[in-house]
C-alpha positions as CSV (number, residue, x, y, z in Angstrom):
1,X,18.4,-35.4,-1.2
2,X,16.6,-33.5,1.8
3,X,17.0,-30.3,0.0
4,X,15.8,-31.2,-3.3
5,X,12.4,-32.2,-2.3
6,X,12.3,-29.4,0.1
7,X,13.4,-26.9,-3.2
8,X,10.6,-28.9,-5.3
9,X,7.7,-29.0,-2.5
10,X,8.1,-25.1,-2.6
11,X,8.1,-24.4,-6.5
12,X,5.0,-23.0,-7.6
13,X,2.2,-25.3,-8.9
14,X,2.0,-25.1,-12.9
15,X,-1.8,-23.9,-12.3
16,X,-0.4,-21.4,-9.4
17,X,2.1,-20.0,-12.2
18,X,-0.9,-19.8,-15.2
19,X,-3.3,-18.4,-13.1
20,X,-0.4,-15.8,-11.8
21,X,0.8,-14.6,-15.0
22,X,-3.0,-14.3,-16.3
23,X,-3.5,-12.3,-13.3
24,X,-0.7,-9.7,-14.1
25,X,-1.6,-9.9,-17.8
26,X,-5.2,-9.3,-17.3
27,X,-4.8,-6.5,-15.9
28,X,-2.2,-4.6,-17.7
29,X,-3.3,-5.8,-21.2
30,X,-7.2,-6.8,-20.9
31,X,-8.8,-9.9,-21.3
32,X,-9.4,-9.3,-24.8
33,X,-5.7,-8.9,-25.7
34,X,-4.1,-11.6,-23.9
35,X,-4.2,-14.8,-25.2
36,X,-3.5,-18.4,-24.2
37,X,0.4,-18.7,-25.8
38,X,0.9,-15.2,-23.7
39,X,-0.1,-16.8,-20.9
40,X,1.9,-20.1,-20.7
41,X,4.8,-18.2,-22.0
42,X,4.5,-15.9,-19.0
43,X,4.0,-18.6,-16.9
44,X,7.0,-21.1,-18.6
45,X,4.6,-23.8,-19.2
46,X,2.6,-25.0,-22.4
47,X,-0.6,-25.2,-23.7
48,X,-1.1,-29.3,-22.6
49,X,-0.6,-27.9,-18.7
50,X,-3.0,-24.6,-19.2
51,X,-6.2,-27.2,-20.4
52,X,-5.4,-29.4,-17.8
53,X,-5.9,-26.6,-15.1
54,X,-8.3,-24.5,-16.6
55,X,-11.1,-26.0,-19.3
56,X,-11.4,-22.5,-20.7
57,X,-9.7,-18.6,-21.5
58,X,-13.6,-18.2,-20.0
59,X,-13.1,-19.9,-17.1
60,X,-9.5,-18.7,-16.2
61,X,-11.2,-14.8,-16.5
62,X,-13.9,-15.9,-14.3
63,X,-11.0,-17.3,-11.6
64,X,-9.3,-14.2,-11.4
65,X,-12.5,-12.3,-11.2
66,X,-13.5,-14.2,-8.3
67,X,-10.1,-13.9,-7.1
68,X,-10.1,-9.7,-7.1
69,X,-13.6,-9.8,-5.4
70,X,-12.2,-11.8,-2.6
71,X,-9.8,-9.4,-2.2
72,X,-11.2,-6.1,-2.7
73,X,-14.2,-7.7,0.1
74,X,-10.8,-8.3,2.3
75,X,-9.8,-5.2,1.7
76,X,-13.4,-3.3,2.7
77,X,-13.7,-5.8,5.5
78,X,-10.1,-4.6,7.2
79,X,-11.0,-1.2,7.1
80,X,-14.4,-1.9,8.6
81,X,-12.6,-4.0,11.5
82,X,-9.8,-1.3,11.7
83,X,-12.4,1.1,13.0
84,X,-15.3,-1.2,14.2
85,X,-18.0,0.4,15.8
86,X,-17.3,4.2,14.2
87,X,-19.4,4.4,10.4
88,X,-18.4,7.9,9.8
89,X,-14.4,6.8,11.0
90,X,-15.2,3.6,8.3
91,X,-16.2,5.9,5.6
92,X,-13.3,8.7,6.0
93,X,-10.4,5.4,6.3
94,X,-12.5,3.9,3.4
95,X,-11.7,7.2,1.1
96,X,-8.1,7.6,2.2
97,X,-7.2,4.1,1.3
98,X,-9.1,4.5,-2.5
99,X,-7.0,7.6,-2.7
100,X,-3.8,5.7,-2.2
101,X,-4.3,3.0,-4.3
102,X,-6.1,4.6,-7.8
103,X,-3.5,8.0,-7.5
104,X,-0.4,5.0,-7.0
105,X,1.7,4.6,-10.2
106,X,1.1,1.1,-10.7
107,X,-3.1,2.0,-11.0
108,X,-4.7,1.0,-14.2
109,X,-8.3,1.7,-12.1
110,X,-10.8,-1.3,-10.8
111,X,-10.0,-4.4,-12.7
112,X,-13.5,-5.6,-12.2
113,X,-14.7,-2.9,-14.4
114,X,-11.9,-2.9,-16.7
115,X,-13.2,-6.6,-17.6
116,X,-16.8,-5.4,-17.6
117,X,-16.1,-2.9,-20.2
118,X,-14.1,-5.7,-22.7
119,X,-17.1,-8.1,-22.0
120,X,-20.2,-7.6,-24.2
121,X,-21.6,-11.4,-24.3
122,X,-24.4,-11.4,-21.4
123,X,-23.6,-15.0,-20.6
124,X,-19.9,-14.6,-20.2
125,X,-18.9,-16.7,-16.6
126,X,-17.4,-13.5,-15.5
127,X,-19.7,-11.7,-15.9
128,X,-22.4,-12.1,-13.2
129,X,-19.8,-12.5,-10.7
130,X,-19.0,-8.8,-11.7
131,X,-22.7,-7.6,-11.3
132,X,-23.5,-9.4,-8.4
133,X,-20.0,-8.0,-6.6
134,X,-21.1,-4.2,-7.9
135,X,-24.5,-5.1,-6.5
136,X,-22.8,-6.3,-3.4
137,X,-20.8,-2.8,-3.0
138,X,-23.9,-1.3,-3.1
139,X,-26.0,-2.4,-1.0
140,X,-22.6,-2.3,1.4
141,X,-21.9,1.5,0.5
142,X,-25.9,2.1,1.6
143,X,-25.9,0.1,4.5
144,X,-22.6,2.5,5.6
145,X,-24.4,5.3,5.1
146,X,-27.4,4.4,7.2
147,X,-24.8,3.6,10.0
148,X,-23.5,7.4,9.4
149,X,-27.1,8.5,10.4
150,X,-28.2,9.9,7.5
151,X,-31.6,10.3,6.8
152,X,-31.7,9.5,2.9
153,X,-29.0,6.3,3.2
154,X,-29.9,5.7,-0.4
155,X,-28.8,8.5,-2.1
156,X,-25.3,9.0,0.2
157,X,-24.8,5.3,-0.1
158,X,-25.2,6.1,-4.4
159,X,-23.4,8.9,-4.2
160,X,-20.0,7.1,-2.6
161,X,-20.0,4.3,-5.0
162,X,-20.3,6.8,-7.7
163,X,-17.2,8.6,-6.4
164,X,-15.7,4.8,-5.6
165,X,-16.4,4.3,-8.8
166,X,-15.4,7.2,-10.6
167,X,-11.6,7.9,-8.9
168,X,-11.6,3.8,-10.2
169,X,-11.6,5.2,-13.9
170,X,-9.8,8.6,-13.5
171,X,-6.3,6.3,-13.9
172,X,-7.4,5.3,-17.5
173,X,-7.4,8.9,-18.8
174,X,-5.0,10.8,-16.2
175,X,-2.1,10.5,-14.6
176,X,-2.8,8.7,-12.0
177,X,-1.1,11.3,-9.1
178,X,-2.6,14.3,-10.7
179,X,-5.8,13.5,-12.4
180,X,-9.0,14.4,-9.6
181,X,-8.6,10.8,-7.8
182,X,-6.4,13.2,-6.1
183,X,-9.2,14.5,-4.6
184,X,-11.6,11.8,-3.8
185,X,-11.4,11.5,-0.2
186,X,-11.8,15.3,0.1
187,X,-15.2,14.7,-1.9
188,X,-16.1,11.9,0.1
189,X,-15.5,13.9,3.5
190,X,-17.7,16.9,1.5
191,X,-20.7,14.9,0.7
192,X,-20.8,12.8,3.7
193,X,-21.3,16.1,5.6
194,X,-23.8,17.7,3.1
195,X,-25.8,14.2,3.9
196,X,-24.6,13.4,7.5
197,X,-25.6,16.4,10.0
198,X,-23.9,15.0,12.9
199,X,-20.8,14.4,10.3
200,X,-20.2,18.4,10.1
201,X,-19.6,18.7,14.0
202,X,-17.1,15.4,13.9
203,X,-14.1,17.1,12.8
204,X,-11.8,14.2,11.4
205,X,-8.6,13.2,13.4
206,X,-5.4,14.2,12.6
207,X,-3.4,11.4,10.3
């Protein structure tokens, strides 16, 4: 009897399993082309239990939204703590870890901006938590720069997010381990040091 309720206490949540398989459909599919009866088939549920966790398709787009911005600001945030203290170290481990992931196999490029792209209604829920992240990364991508020492922390901070943004989409049209994602971080360390003039003196430690 013990183990049973243990066994059921761990079983996923029906809105745990939705929200899950939305997730991984989402992402592989689109927004557009995944549907509620994908969804709850995914997840082995119906479409009763999907209303009663989510009032909306709309709103369950928005949650996982929210959800990859909480992660992707994890993400930026352990990087930053990895090498507290050090902007230019920030920037170079920030470039090597985008290389990994958008020249990795399972890359279909920044989910965020795949959903921007299949979203054309202003008002959409997921919508402005898209802008405000991509607002967010700016102003965070500027505010590195300015701690690199540059003297125009505006333009290097644009310039990274473009190259953020662009290795993102390379996946979408390339294969992801030889389309020029390959090369981001090597553009990253380039511009960095065209901006940064104490950068071109820091030679980058051996990995």
């Amino acid at each position: 009897m013990t183990e049973e309720v243990i066994t059921r206490k761990k079983k996923p949540r029906v809105r745990d399993r939705i929200f899950a398989a939305a997730c991984e459909l989402f992402y592989w599919q689109g927004v557009r082309a995944v549907g509620v009866d994908a969804i709850v088939s995914a997840a082995g549920t119906n479409k009763m239990s999907f209303y009663r966790a989510f009032a909306s398709k709309d709103d369950l787009v928005a949650a996982y939204v929210r959800q990859e911005v909480e992660d992707s600001l994890a993400h930026w945030q352990a990087i930053l703590d990895a090498h507290a203290g050090d902007a230019l170290a920030q920037a170079r481990a920030f470039f090597k870890a985008h290389l990994t992931e958008t020249c990795a196999e399972a890359s279909r490029g920044c989910p965020l901006s795949n959903v921007a792209v299949e979203l054309s209604e202003t008002q959409h829920p997921a919508r402005a938590i898209i802008e405000e992240y991509k607002s967010e990364m700016r102003h965070r991508f500027r505010k590195l720069a300015g701690e690199m020492g540059t003297p125009t922390p505006d333009a290097l901070g644009d310039t990274l997010m473009l190259l953020w943004e662009g290795a993102y989409l390379s996946p979408l049209t390339f294969h992801a381990q030889r389309g020029p994602a390959q090369h981001v971080a090597d553009a990253a360390e380039a511009v960095i040091k065209a901006f940064v003039p104490a950068a071109q003196s820091a030679a980058e430690p051996a990995s």
